[in-house]
N, C-alpha and C positions, 0 to 999 in steps of 0.2 A: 883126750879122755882114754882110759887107758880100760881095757876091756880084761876081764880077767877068766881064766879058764874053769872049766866045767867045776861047778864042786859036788858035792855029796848031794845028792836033793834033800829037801826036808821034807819031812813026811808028813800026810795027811792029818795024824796025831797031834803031831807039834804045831801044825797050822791052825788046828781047830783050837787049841791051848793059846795061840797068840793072840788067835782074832777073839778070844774069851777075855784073857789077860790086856790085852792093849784096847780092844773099842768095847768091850761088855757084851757081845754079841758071842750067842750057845746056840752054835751052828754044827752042823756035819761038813767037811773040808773035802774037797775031790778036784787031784791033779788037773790043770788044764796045761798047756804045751807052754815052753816057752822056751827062746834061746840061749838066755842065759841066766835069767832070773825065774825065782819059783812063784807059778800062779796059781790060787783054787779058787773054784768055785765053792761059795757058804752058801748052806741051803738050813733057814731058822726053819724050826716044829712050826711056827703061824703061817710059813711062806715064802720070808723075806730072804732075800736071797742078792748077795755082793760078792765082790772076787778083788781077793786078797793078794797083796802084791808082794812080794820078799826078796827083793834086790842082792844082788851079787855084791859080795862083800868089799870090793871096789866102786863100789855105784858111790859115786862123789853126792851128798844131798842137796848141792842146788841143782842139780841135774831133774831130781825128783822133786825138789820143789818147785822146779820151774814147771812141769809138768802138770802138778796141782794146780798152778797159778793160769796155767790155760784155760783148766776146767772150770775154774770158778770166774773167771771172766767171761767164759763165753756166757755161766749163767744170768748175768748182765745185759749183755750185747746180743746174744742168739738165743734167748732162752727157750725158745720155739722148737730150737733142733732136738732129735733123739740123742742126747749122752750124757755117758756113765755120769756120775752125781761125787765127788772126793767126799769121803762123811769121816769127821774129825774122830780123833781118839778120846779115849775117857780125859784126857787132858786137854783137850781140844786143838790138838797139834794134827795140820796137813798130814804130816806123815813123821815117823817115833822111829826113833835108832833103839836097839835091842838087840841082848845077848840072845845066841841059838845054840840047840843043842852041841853042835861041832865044837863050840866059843869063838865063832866069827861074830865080829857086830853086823846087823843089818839095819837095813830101813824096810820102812813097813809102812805099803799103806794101803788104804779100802776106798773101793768104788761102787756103787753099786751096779746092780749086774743090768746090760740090756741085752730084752732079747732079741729073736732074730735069726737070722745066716747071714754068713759072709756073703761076699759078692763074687765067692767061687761057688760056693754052692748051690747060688742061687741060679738057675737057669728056664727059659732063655733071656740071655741079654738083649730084650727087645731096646729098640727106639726108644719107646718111653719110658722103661728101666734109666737107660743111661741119660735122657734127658733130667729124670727127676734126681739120679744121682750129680748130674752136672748142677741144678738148682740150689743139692745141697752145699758140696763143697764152694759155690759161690754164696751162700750164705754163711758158710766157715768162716771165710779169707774173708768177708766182711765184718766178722764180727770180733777179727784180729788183727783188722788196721790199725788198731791203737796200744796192741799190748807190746811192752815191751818187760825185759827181766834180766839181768845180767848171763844167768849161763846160757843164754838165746844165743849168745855171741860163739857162735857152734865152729871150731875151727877143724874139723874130724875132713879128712879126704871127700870122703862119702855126702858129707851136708849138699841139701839142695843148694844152697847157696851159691855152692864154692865146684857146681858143675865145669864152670870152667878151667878150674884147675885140674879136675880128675881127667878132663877131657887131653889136657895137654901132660901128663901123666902117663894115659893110654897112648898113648903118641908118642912118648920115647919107650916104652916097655916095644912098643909094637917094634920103633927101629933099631932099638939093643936084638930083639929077636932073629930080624934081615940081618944084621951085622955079625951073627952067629955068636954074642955073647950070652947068648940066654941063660947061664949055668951061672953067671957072676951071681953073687948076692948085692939085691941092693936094698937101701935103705929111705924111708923119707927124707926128704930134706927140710931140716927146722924153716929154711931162710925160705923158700917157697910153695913149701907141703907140696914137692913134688918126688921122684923118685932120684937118687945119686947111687954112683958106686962109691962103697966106702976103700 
């Protein structure tokens, strides 16, 4: 998956114009962080309130759709748990490729908003905090024993999956480093998504 560099953000403006244009929803739009995609939070005049997603103009769409397809599966299998809700476009589409001001295509899609703090913010991390956080995440992984989706098939260094390739990965950077070649460039390698000198 090929990760694309920083682009222009979109603005507050054009966010509140898309999430009008693409799901009917006349909201106020407000930056929330993200690494490499543009996130807001919509806040509607009655209340209602979603965070709008605007993918990096490389964001491949089964990646996002697979992403959708989690959410609405778990509302099947874990519908108990707290999360966000994928709410369809005026089309009824997971998520809507669209032109943006710069003329990159994106993908676009809405969640609705939960609330809350993170689990940095939140302090302290008693016992029974991380018990109950431990109940949830095994209520997750339960309720994804079944799902599968083609772009799941995640081949990226970093994937949990594939920890033990990273692992052995760190394990030749470490001994390129001892061997005083650390200034070489090196490259993945396609045949084992490990690191080679080219």
């Amino acid at each position: 998956m090929r990760e694309a560099p920083v682009a222009k953000p979109i603005t507050e403006s054009e966010a509140a114009e898309i999430a009008r244009r693409l799901f009917g929803i006349e909201a106020a739009a407000h930056a929330l962080a993200g690494e490499y995609d543009d996130n807001f939070r919509l806040r509607e005049g009655d209340g209602g309130e979603f965070v709008l997603k605007i993918m990096h103009s490389y964001r491949e769409r089964s990646f996002v759709e697979m992403q959708c397809a989690v959410l609405q599966h778990l509302v099947t299998t874990a519908g108990e748990l707290p999360l966000p809700r994928v709410v369809p476009s005026l089309r009824g589409e997971s998520c809507v490729q669209t032109k943006v001001n710069d003329g990159s295509q994106r993908i676009v899609w809405l969640l609705t908003y939960l609330y809350g703090k993170t689990l940095a913010e939140f302090q302290p991390h008693t016992p029974e905090l991380l018990e109950e956080l431990g109940h949830f995440l095994g209520k997750l992984s339960c309720g994804l024993t079944d799902f599968s989706h083609p772009a799941a098939q995640d081949t990226r260094l970093f994937a949990v999956r594939r920890a033990g390739a990273a692992a052995d990965a760190a394990a030749e950077i470490s001994r390129t480093v001892r061997n005083g070649r650390g200034a070489e460039a090196r490259q993945p390698s396609q045949k084992r998504g490990l690191w080679r000198r080219e």
